[in-house]
N, CA, C and O atoms as CSV, one atom per row, in Angstrom:
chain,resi,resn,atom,element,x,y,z
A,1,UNK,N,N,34.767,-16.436,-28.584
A,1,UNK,CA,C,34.966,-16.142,-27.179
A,1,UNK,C,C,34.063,-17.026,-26.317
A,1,UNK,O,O,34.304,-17.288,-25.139
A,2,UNK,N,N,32.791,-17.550,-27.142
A,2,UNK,CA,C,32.026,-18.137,-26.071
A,2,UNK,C,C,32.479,-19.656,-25.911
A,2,UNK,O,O,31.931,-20.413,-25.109
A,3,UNK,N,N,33.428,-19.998,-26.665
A,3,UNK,CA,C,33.948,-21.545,-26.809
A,3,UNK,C,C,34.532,-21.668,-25.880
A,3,UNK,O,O,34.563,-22.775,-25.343
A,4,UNK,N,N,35.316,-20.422,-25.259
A,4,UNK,CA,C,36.227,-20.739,-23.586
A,4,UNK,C,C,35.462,-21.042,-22.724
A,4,UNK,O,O,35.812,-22.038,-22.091
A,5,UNK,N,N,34.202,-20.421,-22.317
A,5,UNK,CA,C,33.723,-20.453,-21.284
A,5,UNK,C,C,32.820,-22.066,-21.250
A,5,UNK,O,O,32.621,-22.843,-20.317
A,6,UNK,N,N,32.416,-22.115,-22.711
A,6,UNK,CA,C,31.886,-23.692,-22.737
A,6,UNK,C,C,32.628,-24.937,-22.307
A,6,UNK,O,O,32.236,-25.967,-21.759
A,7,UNK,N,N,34.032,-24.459,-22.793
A,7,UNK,CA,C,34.856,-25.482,-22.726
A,7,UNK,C,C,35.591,-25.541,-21.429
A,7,UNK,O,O,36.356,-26.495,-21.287
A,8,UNK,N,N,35.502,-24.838,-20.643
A,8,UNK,CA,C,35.758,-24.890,-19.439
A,8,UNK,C,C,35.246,-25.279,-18.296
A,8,UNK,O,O,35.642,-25.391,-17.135
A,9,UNK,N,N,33.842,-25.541,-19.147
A,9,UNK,CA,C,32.557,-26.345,-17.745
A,9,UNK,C,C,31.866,-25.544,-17.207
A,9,UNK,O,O,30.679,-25.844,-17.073
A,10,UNK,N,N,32.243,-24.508,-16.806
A,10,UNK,CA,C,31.801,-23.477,-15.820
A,10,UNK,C,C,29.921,-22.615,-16.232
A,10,UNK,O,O,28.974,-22.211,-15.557
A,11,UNK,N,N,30.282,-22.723,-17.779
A,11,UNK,CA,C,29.041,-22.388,-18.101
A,11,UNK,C,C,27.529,-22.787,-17.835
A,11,UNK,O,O,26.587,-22.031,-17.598
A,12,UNK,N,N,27.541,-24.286,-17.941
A,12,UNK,CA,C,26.356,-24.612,-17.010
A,12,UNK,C,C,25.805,-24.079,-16.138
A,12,UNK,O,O,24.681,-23.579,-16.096
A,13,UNK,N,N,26.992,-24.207,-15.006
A,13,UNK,CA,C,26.756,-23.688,-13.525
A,13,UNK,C,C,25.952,-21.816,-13.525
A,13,UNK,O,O,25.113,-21.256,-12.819
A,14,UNK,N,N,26.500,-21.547,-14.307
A,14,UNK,CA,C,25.376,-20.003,-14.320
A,14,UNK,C,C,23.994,-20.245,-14.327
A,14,UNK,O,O,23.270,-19.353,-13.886
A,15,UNK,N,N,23.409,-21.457,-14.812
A,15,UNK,CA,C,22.175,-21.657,-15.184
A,15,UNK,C,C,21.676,-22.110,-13.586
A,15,UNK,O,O,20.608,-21.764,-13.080
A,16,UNK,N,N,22.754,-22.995,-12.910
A,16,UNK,CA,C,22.464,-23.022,-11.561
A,16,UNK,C,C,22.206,-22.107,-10.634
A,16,UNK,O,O,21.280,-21.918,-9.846
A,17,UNK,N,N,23.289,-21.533,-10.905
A,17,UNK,CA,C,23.408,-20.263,-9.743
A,17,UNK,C,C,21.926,-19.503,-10.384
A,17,UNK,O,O,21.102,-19.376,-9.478
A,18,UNK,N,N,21.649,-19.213,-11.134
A,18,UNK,CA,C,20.432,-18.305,-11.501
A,18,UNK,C,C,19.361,-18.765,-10.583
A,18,UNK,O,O,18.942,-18.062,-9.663
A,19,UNK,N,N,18.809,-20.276,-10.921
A,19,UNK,CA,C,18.217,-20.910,-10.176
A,19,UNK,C,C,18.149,-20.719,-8.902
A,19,UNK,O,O,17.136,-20.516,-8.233
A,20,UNK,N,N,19.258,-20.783,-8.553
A,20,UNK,CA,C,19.502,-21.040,-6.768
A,20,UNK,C,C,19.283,-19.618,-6.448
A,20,UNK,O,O,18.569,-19.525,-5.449
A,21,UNK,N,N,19.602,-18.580,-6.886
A,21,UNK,CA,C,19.307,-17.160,-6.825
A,21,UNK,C,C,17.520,-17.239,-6.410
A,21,UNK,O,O,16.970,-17.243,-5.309
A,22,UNK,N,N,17.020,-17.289,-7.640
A,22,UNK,CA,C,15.456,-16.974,-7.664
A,22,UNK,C,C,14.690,-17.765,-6.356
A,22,UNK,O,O,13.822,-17.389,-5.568
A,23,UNK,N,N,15.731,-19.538,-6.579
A,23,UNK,CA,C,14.660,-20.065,-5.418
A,23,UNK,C,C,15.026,-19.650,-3.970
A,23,UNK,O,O,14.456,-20.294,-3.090
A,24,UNK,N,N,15.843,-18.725,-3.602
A,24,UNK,CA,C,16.570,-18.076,-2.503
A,24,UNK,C,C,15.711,-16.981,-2.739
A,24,UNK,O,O,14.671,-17.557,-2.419
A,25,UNK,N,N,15.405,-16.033,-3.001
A,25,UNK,CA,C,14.269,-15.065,-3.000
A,25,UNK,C,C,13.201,-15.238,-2.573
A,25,UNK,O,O,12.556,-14.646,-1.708
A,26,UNK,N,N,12.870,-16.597,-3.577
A,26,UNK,CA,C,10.881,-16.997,-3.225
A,26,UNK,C,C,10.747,-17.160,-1.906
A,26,UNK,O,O,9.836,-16.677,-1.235
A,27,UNK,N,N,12.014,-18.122,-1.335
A,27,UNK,CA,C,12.352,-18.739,-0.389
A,27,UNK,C,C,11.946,-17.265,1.060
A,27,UNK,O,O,11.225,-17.269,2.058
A,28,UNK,N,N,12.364,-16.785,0.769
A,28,UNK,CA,C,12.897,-15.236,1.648
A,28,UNK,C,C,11.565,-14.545,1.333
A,28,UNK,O,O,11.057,-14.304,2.429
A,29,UNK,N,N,11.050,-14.268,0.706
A,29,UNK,CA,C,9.885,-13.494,0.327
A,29,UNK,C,C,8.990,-14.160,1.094
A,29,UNK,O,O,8.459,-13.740,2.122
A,30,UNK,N,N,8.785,-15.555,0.395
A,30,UNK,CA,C,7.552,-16.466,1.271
A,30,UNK,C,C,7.654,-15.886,2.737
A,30,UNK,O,O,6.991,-14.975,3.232
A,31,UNK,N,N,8.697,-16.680,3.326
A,31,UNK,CA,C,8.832,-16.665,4.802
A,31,UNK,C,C,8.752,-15.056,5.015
A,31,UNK,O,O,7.740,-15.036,5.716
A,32,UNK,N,N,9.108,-13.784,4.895
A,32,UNK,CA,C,8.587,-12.426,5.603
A,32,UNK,C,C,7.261,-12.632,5.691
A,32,UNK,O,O,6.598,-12.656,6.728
A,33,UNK,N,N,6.696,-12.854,4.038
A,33,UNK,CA,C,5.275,-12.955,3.771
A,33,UNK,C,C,4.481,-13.800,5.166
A,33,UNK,O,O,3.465,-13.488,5.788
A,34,UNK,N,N,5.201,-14.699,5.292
A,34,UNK,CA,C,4.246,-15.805,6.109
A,34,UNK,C,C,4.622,-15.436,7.661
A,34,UNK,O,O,3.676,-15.521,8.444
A,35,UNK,N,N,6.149,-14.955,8.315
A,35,UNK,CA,C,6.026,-13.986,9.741
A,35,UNK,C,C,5.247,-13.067,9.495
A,35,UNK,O,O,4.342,-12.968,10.323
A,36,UNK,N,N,5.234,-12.275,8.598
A,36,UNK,CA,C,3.931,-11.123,8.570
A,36,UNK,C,C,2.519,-11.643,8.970
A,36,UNK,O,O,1.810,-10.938,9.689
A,37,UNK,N,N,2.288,-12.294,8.731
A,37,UNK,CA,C,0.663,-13.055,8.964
A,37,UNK,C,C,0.565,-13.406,9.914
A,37,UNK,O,O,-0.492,-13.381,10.544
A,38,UNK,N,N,2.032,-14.012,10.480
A,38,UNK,CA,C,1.868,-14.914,12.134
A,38,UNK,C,C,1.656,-13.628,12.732
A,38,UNK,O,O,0.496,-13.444,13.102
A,39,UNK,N,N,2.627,-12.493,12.968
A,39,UNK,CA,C,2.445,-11.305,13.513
A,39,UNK,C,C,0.826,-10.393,14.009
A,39,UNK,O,O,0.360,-9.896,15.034
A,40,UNK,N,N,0.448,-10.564,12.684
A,40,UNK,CA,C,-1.198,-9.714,12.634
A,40,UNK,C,C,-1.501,-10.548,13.327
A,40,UNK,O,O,-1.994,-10.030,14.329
A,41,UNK,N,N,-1.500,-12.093,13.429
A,41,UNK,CA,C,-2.240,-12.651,13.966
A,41,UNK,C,C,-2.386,-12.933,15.724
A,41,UNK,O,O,-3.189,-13.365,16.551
A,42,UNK,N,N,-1.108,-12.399,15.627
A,42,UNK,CA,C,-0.857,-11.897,17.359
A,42,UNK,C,C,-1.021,-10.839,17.950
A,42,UNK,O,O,-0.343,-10.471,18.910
A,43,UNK,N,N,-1.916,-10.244,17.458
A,43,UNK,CA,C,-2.252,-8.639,17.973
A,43,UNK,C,C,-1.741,-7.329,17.270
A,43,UNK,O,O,-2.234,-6.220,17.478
A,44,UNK,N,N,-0.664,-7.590,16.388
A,44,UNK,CA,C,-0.275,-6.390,16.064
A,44,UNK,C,C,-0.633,-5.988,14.719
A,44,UNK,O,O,0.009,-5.278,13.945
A,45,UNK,N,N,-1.500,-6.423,14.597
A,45,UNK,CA,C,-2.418,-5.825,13.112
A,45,UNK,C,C,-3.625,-5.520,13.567
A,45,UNK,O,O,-3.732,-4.574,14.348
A,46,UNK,N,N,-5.001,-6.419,13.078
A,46,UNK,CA,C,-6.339,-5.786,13.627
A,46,UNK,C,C,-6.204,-5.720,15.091
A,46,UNK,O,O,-5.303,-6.427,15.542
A,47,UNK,N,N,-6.912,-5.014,15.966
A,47,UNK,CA,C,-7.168,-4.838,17.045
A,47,UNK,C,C,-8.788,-5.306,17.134
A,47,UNK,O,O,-9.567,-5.212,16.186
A,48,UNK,N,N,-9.086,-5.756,18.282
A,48,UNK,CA,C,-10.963,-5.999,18.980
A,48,UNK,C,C,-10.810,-4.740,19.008
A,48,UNK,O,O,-9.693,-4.225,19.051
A,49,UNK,N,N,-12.099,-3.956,18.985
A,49,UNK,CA,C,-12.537,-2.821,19.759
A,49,UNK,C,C,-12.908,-3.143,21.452
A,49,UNK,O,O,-13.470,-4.155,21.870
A,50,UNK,N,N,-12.464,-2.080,22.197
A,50,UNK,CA,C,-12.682,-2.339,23.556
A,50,UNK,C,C,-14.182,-2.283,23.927
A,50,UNK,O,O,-14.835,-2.008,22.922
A,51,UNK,N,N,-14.941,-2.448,25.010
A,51,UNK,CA,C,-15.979,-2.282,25.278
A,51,UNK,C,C,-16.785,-0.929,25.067
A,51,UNK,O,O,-17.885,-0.613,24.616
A,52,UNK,N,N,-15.444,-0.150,25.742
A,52,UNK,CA,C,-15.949,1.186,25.730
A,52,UNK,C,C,-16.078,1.953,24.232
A,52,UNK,O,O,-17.007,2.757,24.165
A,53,UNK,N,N,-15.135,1.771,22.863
A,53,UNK,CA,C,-15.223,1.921,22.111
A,53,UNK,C,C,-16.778,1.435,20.760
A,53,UNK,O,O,-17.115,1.690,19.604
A,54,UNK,N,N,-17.287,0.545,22.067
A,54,UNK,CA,C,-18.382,-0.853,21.455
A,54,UNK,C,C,-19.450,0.317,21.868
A,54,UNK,O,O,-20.245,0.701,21.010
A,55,UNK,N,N,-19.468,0.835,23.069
A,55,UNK,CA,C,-20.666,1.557,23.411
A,55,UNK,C,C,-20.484,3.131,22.755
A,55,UNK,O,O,-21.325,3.807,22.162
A,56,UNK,N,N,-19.234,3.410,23.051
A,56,UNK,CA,C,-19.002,4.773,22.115
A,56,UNK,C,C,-20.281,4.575,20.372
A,56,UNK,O,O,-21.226,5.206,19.899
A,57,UNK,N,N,-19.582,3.471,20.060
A,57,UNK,CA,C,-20.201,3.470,18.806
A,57,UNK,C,C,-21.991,2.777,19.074
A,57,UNK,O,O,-22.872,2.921,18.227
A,58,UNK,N,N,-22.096,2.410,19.749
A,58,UNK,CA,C,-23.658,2.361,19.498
A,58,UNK,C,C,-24.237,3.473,20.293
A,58,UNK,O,O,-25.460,3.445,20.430
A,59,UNK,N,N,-23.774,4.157,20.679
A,59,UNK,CA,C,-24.551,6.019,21.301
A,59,UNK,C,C,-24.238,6.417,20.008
A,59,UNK,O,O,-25.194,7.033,19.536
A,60,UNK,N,N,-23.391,6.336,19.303
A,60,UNK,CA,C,-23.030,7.359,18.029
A,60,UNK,C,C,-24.340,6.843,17.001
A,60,UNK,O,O,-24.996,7.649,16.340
A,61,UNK,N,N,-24.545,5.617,16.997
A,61,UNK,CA,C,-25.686,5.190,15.924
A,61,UNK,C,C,-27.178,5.408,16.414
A,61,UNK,O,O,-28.125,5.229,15.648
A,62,UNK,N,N,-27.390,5.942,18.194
A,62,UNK,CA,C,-28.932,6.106,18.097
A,62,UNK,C,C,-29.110,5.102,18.360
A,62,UNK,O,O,-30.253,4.907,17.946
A,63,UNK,N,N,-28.517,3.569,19.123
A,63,UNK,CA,C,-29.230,2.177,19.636
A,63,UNK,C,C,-29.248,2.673,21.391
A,63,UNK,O,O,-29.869,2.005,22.217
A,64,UNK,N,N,-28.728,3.512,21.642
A,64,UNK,CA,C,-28.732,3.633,22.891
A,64,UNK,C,C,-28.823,5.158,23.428
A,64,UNK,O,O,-28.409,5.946,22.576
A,65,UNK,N,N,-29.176,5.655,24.393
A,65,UNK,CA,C,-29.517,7.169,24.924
A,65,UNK,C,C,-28.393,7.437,25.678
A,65,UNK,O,O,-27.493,6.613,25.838
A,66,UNK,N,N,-28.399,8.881,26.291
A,66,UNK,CA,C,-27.123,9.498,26.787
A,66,UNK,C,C,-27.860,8.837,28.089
A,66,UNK,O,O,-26.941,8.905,28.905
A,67,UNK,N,N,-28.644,8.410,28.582
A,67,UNK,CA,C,-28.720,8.236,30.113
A,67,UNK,C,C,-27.951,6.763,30.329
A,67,UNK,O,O,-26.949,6.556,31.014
A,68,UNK,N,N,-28.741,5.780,29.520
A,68,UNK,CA,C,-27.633,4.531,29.071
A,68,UNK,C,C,-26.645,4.563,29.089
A,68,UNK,O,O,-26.027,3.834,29.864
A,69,UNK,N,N,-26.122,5.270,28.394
A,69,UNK,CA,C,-24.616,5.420,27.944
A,69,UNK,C,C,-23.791,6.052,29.030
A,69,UNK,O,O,-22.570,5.963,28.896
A,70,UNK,N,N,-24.247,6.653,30.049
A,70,UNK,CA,C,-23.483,7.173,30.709
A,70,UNK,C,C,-23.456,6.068,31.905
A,70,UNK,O,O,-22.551,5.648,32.626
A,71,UNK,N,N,-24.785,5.795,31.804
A,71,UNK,CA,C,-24.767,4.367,33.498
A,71,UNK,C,C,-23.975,3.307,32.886
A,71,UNK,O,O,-23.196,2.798,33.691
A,72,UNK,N,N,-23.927,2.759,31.568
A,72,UNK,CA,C,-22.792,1.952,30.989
A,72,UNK,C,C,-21.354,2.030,30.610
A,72,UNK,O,O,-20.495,1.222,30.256
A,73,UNK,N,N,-21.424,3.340,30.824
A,73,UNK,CA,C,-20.139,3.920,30.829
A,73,UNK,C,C,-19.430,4.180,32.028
A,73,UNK,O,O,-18.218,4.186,31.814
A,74,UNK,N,N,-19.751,4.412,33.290
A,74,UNK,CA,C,-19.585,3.993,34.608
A,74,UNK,C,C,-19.348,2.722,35.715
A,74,UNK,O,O,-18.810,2.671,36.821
A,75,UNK,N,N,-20.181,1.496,34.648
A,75,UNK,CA,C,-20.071,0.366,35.139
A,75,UNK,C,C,-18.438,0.040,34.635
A,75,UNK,O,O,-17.474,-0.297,35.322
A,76,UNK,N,N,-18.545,0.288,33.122
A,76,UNK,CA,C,-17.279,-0.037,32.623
A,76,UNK,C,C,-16.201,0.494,33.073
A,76,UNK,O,O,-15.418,-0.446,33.213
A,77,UNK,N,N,-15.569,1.703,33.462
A,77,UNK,CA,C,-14.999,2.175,34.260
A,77,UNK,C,C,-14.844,2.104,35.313
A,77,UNK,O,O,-13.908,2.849,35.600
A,78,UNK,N,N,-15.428,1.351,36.626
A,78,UNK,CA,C,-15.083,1.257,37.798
A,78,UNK,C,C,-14.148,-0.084,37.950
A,78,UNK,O,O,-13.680,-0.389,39.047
């Protein structure tokens, strides 16, 4: 049975198409892979912390007092 398909030529070409399959995947995978990265890299992955989040966290660690924190927290807000 496998002598038809040899002898008909066609058999090769599976070995192609396989090929062309896989490198059509990598192909497709890469590129999400690589818009994914452009993406984060435009804001929609890490974020900066805002200012206010900057002072939130150094009142939370004890570098700064509630009197500080509140006159810096006022500047930032107006």
């Amino acid at each position: 049975m496998m002598d038809r398909f040899t002898d008909c030529g066609w058999m090769p070409m599976m070995g192609f198409g396989l090929l062309s399959m896989v490198l059509f995947w990598a192909v497709l995978i890469f590129g999400v892979l690589l818009i994914g990265r452009w993406l984060m890299g435009q804001g929609f992955g890490h974020r900066e912390d805002s200012a206010l989040e900057i002072l939130k966290k150094r009142y939370a660690r004890g570098e700064i007092n509630k009197q500080e924190f509140e006159e810096r927290k006022r500047d930032l807000l107006l």
